[in-house]
C-alpha positions as protocol buffer text, in pm:
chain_id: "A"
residue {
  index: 1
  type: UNK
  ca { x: 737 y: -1491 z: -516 }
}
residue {
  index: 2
  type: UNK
  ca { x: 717 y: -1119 z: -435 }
}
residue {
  index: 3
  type: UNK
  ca { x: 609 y: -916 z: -151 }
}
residue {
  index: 4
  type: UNK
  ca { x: 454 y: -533 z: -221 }
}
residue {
  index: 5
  type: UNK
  ca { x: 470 y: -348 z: 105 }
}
residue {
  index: 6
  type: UNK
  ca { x: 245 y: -17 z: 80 }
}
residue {
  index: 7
  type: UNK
  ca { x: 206 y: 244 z: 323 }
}
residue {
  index: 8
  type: UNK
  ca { x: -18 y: 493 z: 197 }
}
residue {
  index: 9
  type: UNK
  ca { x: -312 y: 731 z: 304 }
}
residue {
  index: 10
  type: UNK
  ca { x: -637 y: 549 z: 392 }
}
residue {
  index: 11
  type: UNK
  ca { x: -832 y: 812 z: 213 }
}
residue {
  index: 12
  type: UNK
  ca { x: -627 y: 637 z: -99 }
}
residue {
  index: 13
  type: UNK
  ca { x: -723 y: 252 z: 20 }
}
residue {
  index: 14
  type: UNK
  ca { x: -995 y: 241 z: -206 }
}
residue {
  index: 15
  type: UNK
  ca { x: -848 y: 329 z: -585 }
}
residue {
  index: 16
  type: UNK
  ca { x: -536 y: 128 z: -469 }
}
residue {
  index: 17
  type: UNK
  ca { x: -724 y: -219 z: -412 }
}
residue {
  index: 18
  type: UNK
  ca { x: -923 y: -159 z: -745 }
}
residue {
  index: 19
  type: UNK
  ca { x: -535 y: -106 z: -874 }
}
residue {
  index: 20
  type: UNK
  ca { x: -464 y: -456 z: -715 }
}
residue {
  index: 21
  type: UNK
  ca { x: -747 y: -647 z: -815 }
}
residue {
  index: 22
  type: UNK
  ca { x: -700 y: -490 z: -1186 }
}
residue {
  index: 23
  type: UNK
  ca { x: -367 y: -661 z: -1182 }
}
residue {
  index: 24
  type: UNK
  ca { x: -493 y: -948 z: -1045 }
}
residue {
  index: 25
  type: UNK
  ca { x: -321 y: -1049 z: -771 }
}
residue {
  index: 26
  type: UNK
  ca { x: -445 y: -1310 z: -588 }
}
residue {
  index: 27
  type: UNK
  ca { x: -498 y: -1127 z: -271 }
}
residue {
  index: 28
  type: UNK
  ca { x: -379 y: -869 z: -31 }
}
residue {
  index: 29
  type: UNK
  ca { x: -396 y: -751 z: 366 }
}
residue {
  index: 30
  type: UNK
  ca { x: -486 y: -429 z: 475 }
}
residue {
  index: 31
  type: UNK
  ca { x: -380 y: -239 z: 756 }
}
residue {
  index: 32
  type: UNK
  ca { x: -597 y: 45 z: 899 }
}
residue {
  index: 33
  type: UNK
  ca { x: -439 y: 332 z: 1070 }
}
residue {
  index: 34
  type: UNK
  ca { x: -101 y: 261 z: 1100 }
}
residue {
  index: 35
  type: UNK
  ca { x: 127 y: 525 z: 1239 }
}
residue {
  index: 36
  type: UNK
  ca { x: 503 y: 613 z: 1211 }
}
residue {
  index: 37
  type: UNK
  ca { x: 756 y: 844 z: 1146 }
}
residue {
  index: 38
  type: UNK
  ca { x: 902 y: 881 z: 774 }
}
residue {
  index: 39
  type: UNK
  ca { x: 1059 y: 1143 z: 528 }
}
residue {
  index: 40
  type: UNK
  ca { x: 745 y: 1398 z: 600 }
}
residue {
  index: 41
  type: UNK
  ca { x: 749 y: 1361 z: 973 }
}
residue {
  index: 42
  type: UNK
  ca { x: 476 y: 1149 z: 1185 }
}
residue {
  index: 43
  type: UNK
  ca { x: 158 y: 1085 z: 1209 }
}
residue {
  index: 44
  type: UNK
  ca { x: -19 y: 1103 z: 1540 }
}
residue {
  index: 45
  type: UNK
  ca { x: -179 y: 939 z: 1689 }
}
residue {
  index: 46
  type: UNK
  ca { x: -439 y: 1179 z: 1779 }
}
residue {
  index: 47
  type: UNK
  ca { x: -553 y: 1147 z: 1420 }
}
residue {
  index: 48
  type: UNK
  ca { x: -655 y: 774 z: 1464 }
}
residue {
  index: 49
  type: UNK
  ca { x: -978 y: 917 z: 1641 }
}
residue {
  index: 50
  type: UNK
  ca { x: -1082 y: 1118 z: 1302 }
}
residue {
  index: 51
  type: UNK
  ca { x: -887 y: 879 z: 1042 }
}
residue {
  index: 52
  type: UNK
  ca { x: -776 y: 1234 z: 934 }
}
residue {
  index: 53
  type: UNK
  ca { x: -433 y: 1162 z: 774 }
}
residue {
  index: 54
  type: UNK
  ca { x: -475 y: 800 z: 893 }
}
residue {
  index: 55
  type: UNK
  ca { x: -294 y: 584 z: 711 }
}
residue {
  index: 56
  type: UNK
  ca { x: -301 y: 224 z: 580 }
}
residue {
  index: 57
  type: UNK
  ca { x: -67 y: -87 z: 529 }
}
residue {
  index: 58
  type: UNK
  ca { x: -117 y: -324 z: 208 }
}
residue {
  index: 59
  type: UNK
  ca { x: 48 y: -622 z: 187 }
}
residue {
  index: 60
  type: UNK
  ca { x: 31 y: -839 z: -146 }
}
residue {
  index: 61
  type: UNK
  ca { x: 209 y: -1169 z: -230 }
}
residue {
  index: 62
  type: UNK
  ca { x: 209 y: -1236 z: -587 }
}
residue {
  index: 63
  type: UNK
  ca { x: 428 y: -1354 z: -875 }
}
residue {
  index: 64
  type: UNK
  ca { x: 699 y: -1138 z: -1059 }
}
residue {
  index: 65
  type: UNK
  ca { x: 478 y: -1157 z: -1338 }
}
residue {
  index: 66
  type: UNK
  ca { x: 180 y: -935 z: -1191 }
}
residue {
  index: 67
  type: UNK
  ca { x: 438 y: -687 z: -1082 }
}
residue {
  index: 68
  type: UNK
  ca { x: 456 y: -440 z: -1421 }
}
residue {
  index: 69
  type: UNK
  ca { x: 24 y: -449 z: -1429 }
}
residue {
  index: 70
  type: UNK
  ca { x: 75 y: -373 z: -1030 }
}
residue {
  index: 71
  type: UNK
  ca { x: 284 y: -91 z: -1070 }
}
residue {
  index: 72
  type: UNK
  ca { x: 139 y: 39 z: -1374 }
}
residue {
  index: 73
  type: UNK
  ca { x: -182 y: 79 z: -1172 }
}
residue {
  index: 74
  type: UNK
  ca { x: -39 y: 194 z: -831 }
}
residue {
  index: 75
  type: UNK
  ca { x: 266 y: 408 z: -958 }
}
residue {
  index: 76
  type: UNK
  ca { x: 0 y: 681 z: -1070 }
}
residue {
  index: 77
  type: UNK
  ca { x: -180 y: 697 z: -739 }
}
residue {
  index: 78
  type: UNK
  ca { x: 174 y: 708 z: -526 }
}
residue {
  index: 79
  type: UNK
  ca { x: 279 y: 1023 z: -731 }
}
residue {
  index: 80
  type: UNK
  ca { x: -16 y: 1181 z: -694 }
}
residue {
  index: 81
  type: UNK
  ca { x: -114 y: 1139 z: -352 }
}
residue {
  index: 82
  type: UNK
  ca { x: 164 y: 1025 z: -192 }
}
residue {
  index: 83
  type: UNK
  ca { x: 307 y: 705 z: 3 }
}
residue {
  index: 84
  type: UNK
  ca { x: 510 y: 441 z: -68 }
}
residue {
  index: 85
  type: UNK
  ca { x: 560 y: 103 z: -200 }
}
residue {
  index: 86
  type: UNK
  ca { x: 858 y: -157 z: -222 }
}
residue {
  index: 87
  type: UNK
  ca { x: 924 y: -469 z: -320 }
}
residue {
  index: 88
  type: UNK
  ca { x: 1096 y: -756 z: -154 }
}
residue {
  index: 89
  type: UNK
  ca { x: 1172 y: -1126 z: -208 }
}
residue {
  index: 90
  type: UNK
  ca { x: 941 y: -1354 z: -19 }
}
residue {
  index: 91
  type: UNK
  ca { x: 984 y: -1794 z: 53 }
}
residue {
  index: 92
  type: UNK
  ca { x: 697 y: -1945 z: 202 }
}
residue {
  index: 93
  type: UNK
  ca { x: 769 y: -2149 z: 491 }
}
């Protein structure tokens, strides 16, 4: 099993679960405004009043096999608006 980790503007939430469900995955979690520090600097967390530059973490557990209809559908929204994605191995308990 796989684990997509995807941090990613919230403005963006809404194409990138239509990406997910497209791919059919079998479900996912969403994080609202979720701050850090990265390549491009921070986010503050002044912004979480507004949701201006808020952004959002998606996780999705799926099978290897979803991964290439995942990607094709997300890769295309990550280059153009930014964020990021990985992918990891994941055992249930």
């Amino acid at each position: 099993m796989k684990r997509v980790d995807l941090i990613l503007s919230e403005r963006e939430l809404d194409a990138v679960i239509k990406a997910i469900e497209a791919a059919e995955a079998p479900g996912y979690s969403v994080m609202r405004h979720v701050t850090g520090k990265g390549p491009h600097g921070s986010v503050s967390e002044a912004m979480d009043f507004s949701g201006l530059g808020a952004n959002a973490h998606v996780i999705v557990f799926c099978e290897t096999g979803i991964l290439p209809k995942l990607r094709e559908g997300i890769q295309p929204l990550l280059d153009y608006y930014g964020g990021v994605a990985y992918v990891s191995e994941a055992e249930p308990l």
